[in-house]
N, C-alpha and C positions, 0 to 999 in steps of 0.2 A: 500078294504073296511074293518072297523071295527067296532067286533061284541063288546057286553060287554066284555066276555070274550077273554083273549090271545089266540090265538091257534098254533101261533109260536111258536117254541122253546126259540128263540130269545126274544120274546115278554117277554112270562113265565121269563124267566131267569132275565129280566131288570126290570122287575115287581117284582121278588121277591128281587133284589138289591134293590130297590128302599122301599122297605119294609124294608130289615135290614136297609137298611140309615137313614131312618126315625126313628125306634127303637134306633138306634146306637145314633143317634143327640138326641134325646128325655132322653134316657138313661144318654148321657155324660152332657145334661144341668140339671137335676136332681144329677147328683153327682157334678158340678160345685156351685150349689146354695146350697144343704149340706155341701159343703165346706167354701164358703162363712160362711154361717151359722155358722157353728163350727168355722172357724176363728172370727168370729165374737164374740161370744159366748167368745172364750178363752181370748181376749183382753181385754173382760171386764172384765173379771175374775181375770184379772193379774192386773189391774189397780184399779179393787175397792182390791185386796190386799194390793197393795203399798202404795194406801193411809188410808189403818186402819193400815198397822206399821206404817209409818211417824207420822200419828196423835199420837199412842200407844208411841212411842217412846219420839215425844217431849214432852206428858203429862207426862211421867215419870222423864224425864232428864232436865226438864224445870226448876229447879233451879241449875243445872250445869252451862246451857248453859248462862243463865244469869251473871254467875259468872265467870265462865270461860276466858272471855277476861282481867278482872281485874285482875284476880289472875294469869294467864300468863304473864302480863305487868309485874305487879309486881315483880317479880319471874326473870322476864327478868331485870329489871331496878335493881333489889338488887344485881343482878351476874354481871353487870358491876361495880355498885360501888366496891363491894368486891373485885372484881379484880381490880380495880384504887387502894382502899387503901393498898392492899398488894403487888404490884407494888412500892406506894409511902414508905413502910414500908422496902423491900427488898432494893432499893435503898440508903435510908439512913443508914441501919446496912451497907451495902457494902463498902458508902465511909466513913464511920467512923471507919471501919476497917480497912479500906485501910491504910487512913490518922496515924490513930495509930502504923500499921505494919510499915511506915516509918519515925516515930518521929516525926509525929506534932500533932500538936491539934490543933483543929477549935475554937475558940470563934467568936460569932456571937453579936454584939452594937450595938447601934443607930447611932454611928458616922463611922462604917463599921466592914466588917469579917476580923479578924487577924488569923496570925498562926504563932503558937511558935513554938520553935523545942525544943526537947529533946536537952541537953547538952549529955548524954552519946551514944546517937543513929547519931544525925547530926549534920556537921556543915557546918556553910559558909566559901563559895571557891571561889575567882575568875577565872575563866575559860575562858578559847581559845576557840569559835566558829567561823568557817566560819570566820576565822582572825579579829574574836571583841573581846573586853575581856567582860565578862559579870557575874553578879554573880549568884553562883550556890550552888546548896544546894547539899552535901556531904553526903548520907547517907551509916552507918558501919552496915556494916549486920557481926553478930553474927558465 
């Protein structure tokens, strides 16, 4: 039979386990919900920051950002043209060079492109190909 009190050894002993357990649980849901708490706490913390810079930021840079995409377009569209015309520019000193390094000249009419040749530089040859004869332009390199 049992009095109030333990008077087992056993009893004592289970009884005061059962008192740290209770402590122990009490204990660890009081530092669980401070935890909570404080994670709590920090989240908002971090989230009302994020949003006073984003706001900070775009009231500052708000007429960048507005401009921004035009004047990269732009900036993008003038650096391919520039590079088409000087492309188109390099090409034409090239074969005008060229044409000149071996005695002809381009004139360009309405009724088509001719090319002359130089008298002192090239002349016309008829020449053996692949057993045709064909005529061929002769040019004296210097």
């Amino acid at each position: 039979m049992k009095t109030g009190k333990p008077t087992r050894l056993s009893e004592k002993l289970n009884a005061e386990l059962d008192t740290i357990r209770q402590d122990y649980a009490a204990s660890m849901a009081s530092q669980l919900e401070s935890f909570r708490t404080d994670l709590n706490s920090i989240a908002t913390n971090a989230q009302r920051t994020i949003e006073i810079d984003t706001r900070t930021f775009l009231r500052q840079n708000k007429s960048w950002l507005t401009i921004s995409p035009w004047l990269i377009t732009g900036m993008f569209l003038a650096g391919i043209v520039s590079m088409m015309a000087a492309s188109l520019l390099w090409t034409l000193m090239l074969a005008n060079s060229e044409l000149m390094d071996l005695g002809l000249t381009r004139i360009d009419r309405e009724d088509g492109t001719w090319l002359v040749l130089d008298p002192t530089k090239t002349r016309l040859r008829t020449c053996t190909m692949g057993g045709r004869s064909v005529t061929c332009i002769e040019i004296e390199e210097n």
